[in-house]
C-alpha positions as CSV (number, residue, x, y, z in Angstrom):
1,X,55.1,-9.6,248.0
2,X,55.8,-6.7,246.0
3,X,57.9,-3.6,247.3
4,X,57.6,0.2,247.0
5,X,57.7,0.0,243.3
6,X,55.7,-2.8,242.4
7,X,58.4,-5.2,241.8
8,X,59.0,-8.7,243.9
9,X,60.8,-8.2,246.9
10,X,64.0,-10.2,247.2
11,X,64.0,-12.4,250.8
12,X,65.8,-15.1,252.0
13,X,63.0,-18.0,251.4
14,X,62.5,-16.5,247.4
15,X,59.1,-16.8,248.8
16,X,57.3,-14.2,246.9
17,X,53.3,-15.4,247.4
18,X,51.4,-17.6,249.9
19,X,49.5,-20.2,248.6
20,X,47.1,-23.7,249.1
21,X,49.8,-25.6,248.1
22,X,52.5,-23.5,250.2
23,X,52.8,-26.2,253.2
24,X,51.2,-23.9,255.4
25,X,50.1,-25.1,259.2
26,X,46.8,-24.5,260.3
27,X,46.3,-24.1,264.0
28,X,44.8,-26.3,266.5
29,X,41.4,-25.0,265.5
30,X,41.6,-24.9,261.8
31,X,42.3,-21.1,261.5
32,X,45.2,-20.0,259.3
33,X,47.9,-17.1,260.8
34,X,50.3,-15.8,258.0
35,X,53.2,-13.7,259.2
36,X,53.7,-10.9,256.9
37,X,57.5,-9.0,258.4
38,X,60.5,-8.7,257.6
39,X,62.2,-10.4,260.5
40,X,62.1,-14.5,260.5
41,X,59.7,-15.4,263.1
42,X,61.4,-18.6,264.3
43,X,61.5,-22.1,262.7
44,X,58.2,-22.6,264.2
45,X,56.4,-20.2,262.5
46,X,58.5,-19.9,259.3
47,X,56.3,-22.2,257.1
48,X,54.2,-19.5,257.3
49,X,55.9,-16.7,256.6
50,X,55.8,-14.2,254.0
51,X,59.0,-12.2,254.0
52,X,58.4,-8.4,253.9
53,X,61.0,-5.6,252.7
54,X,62.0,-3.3,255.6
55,X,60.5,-0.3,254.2
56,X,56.9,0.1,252.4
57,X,55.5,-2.8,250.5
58,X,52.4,-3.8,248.9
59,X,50.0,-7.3,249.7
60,X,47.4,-8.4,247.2
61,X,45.6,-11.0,247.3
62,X,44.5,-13.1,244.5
63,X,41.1,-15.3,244.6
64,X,41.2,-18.1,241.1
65,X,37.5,-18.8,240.2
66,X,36.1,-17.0,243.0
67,X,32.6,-17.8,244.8
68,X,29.7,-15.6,243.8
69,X,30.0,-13.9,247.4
70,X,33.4,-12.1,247.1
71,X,32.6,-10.9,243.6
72,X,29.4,-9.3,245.2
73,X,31.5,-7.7,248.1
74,X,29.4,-10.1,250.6
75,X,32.5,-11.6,251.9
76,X,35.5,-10.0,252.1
77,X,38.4,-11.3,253.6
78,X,40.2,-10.6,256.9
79,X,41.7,-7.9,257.5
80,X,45.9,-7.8,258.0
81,X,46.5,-6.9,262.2
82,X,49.4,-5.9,263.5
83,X,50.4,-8.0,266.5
84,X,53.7,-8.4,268.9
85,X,54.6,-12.0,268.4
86,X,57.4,-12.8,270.8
């Protein structure tokens, strides 16, 4: 998580990247949610958190030895979506 300037953004959980070996939970049917905020969202969601800066920030996403698909553009991946999560 990088902010305005392109420089880590300091957060409570020094988490500064999401990753496979992140202890992430899955949901009941396999799909992945990652909470990208700046507010915690709860200890039952925090293993999944990426802690935003209040203001602007940048997300990139980094893909080590890529499939063939998303270096042809046939796959791309999700899309971020803003949601009200209670």
């Amino acid at each position: 998580m990088m902010n305005e300037r392109q420089l880590f953004a300091d957060n409570p959980l020094d988490r500064y990247a999401i990753g496979d070996r992140s202890g992430l939970r899955t949901n009941a049917d396999g799909s992945l949610d990652i909470h990208v905020q700046h507010e915690n969202p709860g200890p039952e969601r925090e293993s999944n958190w990426l802690p935003a800066p209040a203001g602007s920030f940048h997300v990139f996403l980094r893909l080590y030895w890529p499939r063939q698909s998303a270096l042809t553009g046939d796959w791309t991946p999700p899309p971020l979506r803003r949601t009200d999560v209670s």
